[in-house]
Backbone bond lengths (Angstrom), bond angles and torsions (degrees), N, CA, C in turn:
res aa  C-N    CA-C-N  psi(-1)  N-CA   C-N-CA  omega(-1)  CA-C   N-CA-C  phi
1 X - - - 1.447 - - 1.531 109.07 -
2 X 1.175 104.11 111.68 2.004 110.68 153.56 1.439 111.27 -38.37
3 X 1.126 108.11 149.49 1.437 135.84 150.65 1.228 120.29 -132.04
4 X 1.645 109.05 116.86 1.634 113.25 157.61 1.152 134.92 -143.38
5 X 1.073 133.64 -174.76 1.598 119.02 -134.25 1.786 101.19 -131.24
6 X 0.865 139.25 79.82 1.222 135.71 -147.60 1.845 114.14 -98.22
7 X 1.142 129.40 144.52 1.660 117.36 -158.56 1.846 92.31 -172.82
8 X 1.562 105.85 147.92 1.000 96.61 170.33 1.769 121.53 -128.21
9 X 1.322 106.07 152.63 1.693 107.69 -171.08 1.203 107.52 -106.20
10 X 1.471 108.99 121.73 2.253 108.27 178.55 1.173 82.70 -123.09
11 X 1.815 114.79 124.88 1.393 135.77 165.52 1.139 127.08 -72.21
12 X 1.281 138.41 112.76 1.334 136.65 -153.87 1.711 108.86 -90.74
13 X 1.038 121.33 35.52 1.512 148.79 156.84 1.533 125.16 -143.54
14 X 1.795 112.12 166.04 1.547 102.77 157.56 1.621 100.58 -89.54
15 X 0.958 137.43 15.70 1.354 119.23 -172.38 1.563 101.24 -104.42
16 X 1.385 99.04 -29.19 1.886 98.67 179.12 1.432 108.16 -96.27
17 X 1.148 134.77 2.98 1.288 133.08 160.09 1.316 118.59 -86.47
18 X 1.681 114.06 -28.84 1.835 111.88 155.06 1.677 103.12 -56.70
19 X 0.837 109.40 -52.91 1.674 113.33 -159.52 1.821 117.15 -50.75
20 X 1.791 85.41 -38.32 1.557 102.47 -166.52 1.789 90.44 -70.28
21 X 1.460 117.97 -54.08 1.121 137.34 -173.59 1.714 107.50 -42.04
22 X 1.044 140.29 -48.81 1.565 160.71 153.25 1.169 114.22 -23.52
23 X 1.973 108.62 -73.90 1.114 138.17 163.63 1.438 104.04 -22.83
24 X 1.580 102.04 -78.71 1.855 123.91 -154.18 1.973 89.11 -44.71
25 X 1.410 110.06 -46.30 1.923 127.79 -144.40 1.573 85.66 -68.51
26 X 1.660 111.38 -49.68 1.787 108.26 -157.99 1.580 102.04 -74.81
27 X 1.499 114.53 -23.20 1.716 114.68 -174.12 1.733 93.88 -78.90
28 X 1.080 139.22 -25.63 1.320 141.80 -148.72 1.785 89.42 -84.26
29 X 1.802 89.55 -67.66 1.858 89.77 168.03 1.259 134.47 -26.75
30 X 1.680 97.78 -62.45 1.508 104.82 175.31 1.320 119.13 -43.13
31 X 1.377 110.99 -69.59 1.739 117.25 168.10 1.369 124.37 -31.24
32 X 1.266 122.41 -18.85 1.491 116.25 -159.23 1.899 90.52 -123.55
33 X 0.872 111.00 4.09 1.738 127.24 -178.68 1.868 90.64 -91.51
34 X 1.242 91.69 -70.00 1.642 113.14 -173.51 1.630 88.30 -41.14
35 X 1.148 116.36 -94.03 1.552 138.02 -176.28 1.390 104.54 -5.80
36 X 1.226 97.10 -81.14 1.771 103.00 159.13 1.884 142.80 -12.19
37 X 1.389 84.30 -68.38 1.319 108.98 163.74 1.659 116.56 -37.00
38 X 1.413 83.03 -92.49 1.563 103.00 147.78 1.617 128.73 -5.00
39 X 1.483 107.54 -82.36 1.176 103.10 -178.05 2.178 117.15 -70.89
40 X 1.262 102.34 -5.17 1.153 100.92 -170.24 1.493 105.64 -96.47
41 X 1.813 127.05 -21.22 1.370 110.98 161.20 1.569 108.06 -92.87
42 X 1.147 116.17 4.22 1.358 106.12 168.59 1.574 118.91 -67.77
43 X 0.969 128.11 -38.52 1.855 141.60 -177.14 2.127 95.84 -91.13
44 X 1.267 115.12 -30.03 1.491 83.94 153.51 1.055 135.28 -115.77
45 X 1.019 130.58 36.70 1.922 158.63 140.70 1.195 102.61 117.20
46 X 1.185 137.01 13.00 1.311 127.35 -167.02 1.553 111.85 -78.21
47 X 1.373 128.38 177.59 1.446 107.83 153.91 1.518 135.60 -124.13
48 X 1.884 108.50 152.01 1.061 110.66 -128.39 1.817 96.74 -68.32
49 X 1.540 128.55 -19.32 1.046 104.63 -114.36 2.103 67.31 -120.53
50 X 1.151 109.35 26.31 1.807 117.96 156.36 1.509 131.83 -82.85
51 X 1.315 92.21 -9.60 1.926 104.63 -152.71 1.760 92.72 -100.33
């Protein structure tokens, strides 16, 4: 079972709600880069947790 921690952020500008918005998109990337990675030395034996 996962655990996560869930919370929410309201930006007290439009200029920091672009920013946060950016932020949230480039961490999302990263994760799904990682993920990737990940799942692709996982199926050729490598291990995942080098990459």
């Amino acid at each position: 079972m996962r655990r996560t921690n869930s919370f929410e952020i309201v930006p007290k500008s439009k200029q920091a709600g672009t920013i946060l918005r950016r932020l949230l998109d480039a961490s999302a990337s990263l994760w799904n880069e990682l993920t990737y990675e990940r799942r692709q030395r996982f199926f050729t034996g490598e291990s995942v947790w080098d990459c």
